[in-house]
MITIKE-687224 format. One record per residue: residue number from 0; residue in one letter; x, y, z of N, C-alpha, C, O in turn. Coordinates in Angstrom, 3 decimals. Layout:
<NUM,'A',<X,Y,Z>,<X,Y,Z>,<X,Y,Z>,<X,Y,Z>>,
...
//
This chain:
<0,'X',<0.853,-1.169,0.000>,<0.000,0.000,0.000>,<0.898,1.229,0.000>,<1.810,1.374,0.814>>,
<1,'X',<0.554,2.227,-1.081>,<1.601,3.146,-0.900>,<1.329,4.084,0.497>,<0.498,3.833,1.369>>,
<2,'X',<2.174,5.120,0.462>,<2.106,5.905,1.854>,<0.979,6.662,2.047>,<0.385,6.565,3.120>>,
<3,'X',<0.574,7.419,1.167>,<-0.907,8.193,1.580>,<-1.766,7.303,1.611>,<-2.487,7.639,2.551>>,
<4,'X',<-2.240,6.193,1.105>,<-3.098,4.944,1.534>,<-2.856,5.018,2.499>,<-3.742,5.585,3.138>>,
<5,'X',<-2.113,4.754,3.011>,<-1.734,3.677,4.332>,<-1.873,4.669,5.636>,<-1.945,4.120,6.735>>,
<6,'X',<-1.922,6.334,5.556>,<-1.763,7.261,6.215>,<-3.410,7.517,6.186>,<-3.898,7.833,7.272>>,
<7,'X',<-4.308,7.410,5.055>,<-5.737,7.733,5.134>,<-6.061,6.465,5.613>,<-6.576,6.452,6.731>>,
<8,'X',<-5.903,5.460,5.087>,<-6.292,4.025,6.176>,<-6.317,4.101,7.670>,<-7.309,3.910,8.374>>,
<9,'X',<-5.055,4.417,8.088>,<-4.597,4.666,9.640>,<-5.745,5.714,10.162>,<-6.629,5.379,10.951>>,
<10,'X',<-5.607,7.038,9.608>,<-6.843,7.963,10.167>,<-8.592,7.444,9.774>,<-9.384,7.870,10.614>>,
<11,'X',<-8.992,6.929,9.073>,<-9.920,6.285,9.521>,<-10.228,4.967,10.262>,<-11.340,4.443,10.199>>,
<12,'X',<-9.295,4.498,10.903>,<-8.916,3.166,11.673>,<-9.498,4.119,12.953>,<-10.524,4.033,13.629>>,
<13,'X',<-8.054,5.322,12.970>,<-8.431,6.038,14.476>,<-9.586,6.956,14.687>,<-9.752,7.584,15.733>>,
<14,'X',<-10.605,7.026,13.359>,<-11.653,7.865,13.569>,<-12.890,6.938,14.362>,<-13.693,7.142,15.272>>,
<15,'X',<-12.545,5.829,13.469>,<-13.783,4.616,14.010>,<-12.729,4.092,15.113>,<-12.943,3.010,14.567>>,
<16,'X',<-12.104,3.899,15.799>,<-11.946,3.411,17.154>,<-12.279,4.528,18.254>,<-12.747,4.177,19.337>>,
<17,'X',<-11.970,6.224,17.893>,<-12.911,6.801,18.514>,<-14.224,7.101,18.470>,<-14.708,8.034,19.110>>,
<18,'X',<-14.926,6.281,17.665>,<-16.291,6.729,17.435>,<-16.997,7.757,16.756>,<-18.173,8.121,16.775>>,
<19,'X',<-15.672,8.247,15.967>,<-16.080,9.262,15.694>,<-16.553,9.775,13.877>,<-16.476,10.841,13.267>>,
<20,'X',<-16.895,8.800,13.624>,<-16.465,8.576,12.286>,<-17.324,8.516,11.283>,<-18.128,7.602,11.468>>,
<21,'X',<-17.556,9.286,9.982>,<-19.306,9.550,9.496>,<-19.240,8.443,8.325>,<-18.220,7.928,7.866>>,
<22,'X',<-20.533,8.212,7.967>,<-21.372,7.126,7.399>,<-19.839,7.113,5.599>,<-19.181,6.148,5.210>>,
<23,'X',<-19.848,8.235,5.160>,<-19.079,8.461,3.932>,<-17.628,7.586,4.197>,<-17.147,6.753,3.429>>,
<24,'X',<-17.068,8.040,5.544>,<-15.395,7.670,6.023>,<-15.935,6.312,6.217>,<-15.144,5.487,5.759>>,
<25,'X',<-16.815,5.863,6.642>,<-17.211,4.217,7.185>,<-16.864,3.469,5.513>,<-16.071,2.583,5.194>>,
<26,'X',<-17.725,4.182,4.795>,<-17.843,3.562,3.495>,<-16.516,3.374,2.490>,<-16.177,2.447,1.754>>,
<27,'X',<-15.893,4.737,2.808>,<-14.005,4.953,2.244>,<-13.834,3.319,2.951>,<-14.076,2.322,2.270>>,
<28,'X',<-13.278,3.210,4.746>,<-12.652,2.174,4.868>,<-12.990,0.970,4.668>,<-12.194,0.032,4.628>>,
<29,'X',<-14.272,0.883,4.516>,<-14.667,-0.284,4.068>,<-13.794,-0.753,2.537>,<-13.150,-1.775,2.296>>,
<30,'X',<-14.059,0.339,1.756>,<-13.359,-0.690,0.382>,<-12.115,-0.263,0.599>,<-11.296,-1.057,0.135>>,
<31,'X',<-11.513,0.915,1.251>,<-10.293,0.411,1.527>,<-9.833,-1.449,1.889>,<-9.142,-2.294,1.320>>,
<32,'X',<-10.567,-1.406,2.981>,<-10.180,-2.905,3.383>,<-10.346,-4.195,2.403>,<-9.571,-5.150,2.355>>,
<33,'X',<-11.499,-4.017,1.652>,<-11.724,-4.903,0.786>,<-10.866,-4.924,-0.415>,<-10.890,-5.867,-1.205>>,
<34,'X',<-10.211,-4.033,-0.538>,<-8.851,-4.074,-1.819>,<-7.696,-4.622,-1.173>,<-6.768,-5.238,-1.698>>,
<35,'X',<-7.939,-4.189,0.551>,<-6.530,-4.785,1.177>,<-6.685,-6.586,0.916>,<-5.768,-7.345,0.599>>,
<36,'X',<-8.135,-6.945,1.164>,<-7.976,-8.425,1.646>,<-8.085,-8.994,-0.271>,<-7.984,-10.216,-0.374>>,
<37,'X',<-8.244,-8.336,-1.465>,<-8.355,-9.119,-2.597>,<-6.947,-8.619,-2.837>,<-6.544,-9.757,-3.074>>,
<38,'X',<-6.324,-8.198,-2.917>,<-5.000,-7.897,-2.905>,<-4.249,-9.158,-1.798>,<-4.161,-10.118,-2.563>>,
<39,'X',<-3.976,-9.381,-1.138>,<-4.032,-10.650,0.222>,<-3.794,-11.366,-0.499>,<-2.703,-11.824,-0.842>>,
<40,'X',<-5.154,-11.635,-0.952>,<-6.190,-12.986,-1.616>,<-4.814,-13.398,-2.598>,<-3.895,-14.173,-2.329>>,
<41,'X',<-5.059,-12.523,-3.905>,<-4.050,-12.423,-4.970>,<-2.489,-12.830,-4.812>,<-1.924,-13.581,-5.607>>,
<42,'X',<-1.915,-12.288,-3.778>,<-1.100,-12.731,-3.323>,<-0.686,-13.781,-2.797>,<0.467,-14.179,-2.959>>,
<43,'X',<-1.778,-14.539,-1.913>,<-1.680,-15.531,-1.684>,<-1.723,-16.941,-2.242>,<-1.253,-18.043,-1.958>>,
<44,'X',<-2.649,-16.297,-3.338>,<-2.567,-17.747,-4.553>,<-1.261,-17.885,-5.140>,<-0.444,-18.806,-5.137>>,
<45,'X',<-1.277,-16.491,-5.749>,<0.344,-16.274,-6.521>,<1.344,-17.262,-5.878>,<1.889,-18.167,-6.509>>,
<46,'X',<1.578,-16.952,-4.277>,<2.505,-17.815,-4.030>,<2.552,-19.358,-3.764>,<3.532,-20.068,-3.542>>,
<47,'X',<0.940,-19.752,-3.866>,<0.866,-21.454,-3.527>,<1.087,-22.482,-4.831>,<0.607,-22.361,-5.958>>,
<48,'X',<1.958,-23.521,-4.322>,<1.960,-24.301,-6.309>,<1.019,-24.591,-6.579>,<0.111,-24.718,-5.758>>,
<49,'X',<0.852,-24.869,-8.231>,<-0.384,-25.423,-9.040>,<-0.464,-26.559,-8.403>,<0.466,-27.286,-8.056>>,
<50,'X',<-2.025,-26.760,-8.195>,<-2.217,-28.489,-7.693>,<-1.897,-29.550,-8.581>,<-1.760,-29.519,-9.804>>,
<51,'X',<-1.786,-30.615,-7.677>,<-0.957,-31.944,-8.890>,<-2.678,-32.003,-9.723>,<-3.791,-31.711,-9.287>>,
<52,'X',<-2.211,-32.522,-11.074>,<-3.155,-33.108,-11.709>,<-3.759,-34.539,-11.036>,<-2.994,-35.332,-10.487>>,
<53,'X',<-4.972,-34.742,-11.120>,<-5.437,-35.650,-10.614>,<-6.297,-36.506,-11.714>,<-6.975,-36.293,-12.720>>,
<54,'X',<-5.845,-37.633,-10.890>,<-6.055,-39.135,-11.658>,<-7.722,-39.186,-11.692>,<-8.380,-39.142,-10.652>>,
<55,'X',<-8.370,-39.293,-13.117>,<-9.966,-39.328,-13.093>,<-10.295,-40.639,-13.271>,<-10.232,-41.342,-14.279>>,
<56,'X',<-10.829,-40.991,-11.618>,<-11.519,-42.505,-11.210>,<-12.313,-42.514,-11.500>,<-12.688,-41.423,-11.931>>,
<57,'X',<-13.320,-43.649,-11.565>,<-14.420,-44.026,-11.535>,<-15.728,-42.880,-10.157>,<-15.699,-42.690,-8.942>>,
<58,'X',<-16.639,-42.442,-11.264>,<-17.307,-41.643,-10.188>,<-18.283,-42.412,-9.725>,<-19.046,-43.108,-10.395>>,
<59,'X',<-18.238,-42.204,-7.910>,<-18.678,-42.724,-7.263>,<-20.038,-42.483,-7.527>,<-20.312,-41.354,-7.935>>,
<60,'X',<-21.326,-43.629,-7.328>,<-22.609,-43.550,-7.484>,<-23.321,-42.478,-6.267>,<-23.233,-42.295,-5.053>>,
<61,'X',<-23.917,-42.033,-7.208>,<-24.728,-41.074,-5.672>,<-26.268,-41.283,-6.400>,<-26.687,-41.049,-7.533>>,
<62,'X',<-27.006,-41.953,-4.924>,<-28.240,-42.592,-4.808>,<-28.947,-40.929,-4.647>,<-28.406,-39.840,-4.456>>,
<63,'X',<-30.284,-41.304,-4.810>,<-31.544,-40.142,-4.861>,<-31.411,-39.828,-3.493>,<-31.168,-40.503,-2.492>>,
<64,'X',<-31.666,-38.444,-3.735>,<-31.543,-37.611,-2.193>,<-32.521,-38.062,-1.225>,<-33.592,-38.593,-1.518>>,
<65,'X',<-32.015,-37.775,0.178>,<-33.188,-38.799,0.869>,<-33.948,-37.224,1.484>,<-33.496,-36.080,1.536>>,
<66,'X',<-35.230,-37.792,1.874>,<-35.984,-36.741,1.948>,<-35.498,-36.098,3.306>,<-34.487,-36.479,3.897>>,
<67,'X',<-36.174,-35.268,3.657>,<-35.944,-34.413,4.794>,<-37.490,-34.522,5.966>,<-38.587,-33.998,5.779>>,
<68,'X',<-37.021,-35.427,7.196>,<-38.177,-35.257,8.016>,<-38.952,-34.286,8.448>,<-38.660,-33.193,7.962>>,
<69,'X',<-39.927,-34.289,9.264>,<-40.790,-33.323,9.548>,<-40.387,-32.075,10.393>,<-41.100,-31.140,10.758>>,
<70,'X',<-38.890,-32.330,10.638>,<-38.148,-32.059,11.624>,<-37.654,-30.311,11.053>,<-37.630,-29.243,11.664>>,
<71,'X',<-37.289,-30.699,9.540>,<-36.623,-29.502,8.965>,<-34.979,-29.593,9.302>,<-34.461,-30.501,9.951>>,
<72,'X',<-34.325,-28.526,8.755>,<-33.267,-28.424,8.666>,<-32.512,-28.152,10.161>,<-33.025,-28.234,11.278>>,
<73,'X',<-31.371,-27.863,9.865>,<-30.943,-27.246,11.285>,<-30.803,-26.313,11.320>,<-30.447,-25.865,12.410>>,
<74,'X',<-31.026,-25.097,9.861>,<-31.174,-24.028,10.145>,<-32.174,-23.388,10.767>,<-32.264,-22.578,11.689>>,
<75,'X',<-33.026,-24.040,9.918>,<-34.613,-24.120,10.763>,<-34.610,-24.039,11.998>,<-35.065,-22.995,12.466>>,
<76,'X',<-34.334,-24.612,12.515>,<-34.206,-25.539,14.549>,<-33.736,-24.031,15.138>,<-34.216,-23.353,16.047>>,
<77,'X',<-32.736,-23.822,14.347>,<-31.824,-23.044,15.337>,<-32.682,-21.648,15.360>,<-32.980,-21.031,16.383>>,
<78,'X',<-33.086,-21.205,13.739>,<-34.077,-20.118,14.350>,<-34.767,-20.130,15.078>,<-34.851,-19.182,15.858>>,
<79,'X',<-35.779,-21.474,15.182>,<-36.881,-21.167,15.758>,<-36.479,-21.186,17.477>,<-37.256,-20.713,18.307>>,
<80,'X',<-34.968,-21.891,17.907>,<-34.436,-22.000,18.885>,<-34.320,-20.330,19.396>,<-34.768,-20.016,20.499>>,
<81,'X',<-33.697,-19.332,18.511>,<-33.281,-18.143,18.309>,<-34.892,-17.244,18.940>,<-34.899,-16.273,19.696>>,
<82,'X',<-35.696,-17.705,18.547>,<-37.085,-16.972,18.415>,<-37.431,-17.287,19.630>,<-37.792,-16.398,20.401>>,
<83,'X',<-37.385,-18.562,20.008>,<-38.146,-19.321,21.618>,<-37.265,-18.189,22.741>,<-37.914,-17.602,23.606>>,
<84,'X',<-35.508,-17.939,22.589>,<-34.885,-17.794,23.556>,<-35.761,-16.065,23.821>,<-36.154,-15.680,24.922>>,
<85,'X',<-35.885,-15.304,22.573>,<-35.824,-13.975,22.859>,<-36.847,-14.397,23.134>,<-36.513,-15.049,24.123>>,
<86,'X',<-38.396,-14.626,22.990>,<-39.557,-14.239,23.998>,<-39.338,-15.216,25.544>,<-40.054,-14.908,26.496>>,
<87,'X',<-38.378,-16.314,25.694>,<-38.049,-16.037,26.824>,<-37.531,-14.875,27.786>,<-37.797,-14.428,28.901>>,
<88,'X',<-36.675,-14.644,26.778>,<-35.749,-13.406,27.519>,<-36.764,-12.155,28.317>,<-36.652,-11.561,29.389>>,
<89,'X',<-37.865,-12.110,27.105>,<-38.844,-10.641,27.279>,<-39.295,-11.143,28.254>,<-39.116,-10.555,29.320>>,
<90,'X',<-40.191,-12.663,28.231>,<-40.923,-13.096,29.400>,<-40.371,-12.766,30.732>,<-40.933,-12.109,31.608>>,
<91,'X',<-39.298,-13.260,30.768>,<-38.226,-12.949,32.266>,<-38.205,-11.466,32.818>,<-38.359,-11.149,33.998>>,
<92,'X',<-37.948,-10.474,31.571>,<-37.267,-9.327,31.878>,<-38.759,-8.617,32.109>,<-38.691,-7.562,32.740>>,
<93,'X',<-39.937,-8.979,31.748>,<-41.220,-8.403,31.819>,<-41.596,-8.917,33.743>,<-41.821,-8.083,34.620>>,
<94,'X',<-41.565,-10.524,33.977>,<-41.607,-10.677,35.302>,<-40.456,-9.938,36.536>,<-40.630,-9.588,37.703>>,
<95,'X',<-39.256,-9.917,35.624>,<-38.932,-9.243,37.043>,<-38.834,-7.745,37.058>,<-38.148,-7.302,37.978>>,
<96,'X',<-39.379,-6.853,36.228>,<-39.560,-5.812,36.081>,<-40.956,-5.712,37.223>,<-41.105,-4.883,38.121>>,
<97,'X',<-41.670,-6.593,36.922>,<-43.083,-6.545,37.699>,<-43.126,-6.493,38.842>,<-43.842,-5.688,39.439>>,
<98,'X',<-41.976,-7.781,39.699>,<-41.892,-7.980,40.885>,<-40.856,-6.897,41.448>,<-40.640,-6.784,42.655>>,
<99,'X',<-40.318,-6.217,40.606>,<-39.266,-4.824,41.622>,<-40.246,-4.246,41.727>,<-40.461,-3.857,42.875>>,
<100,'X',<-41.048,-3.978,40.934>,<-42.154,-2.315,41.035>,<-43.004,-3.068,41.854>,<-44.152,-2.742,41.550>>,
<101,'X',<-43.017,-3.970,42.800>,<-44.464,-4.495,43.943>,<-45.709,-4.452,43.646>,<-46.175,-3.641,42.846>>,
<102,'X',<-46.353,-5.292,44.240>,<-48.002,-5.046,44.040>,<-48.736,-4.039,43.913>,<-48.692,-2.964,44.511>>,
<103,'X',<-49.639,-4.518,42.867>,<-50.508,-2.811,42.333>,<-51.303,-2.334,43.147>,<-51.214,-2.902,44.236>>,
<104,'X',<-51.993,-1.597,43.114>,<-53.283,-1.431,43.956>,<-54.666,-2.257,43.074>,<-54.587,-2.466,41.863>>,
<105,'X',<-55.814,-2.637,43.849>,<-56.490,-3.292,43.198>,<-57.143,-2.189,42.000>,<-56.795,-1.009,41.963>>,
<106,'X',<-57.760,-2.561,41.411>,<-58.673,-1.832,40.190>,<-60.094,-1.568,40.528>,<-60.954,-2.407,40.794>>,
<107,'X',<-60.230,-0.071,40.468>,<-61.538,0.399,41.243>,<-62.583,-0.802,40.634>,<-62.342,-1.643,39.768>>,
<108,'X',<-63.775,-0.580,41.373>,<-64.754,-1.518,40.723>,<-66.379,-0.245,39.848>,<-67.263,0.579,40.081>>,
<109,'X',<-65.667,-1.064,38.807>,<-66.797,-0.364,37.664>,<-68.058,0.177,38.623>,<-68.671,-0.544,39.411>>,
<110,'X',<-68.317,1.593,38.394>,<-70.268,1.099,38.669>,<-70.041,2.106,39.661>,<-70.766,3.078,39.448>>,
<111,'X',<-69.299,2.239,40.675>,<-69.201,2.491,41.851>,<-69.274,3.817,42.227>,<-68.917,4.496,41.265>>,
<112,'X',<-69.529,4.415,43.049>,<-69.586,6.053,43.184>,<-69.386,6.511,44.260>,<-70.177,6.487,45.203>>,
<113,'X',<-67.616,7.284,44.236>,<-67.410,7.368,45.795>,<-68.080,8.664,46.361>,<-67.812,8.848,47.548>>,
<114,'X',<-68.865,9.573,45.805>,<-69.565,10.361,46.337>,<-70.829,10.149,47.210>,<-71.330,10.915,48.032>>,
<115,'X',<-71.310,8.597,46.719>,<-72.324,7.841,47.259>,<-71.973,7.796,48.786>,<-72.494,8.329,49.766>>,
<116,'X',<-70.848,6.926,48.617>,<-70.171,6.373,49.888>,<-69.651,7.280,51.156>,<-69.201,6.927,52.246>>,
<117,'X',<-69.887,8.602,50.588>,<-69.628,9.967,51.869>,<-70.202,9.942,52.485>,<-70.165,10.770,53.396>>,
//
């Protein structure tokens, strides 16, 4: 990376570690970074050897896909795991919100007329 790169890189590194840093500079370091890591990338192939050629065997049989139970995936699971935890979470944070603030007072009763009752 030449030097003024690497000097505007650095100051938006230290703008966003202080927090301080607007939506435009977010967007600069972003593809800054993303040229750093395909640049990387590039480099890194460059230096690995060509793979050996490989010997073409006999391809293995692959039988019909087997179905998928009623169960669903595990991506599935895990959302709906994801979904169960947060209205736990609310449930919890709703009860003990309830029990710091103590018992209510009861709820007048409809109908009633405390001017009667003087």
């Amino acid at each position: 990376m030449e030097p003024q790169r690497q000097a505007r890189y650095n100051y938006l590194v230290g703008r966003l570690r202080s927090r301080q840093i607007t939506m435009e500079e977010a967007t600069e370091l972003f593809a800054a970074m993303q040229a750093m890591l395909r640049a990387s990338e590039t480099s890194r192939r460059a230096s690995l050897p060509p793979p050996p050629p490989q010997a073409r065997g006999p391809v293995p049989a692959v039988g019909p896909p087997q179905p998928r139970g009623p169960s669903g995936g595990s991506d599935d699971l895990f959302l709906v795991g994801l979904l169960a935890m947060g209205a736990g979470a609310g449930l919890l944070a709703a009860m003990s919100r309830r029990l710091a603030e103590g018992p209510r007072d009861p709820a007048p009763v409809r109908g009633a007329n405390p001017r009667r009752d003087a």
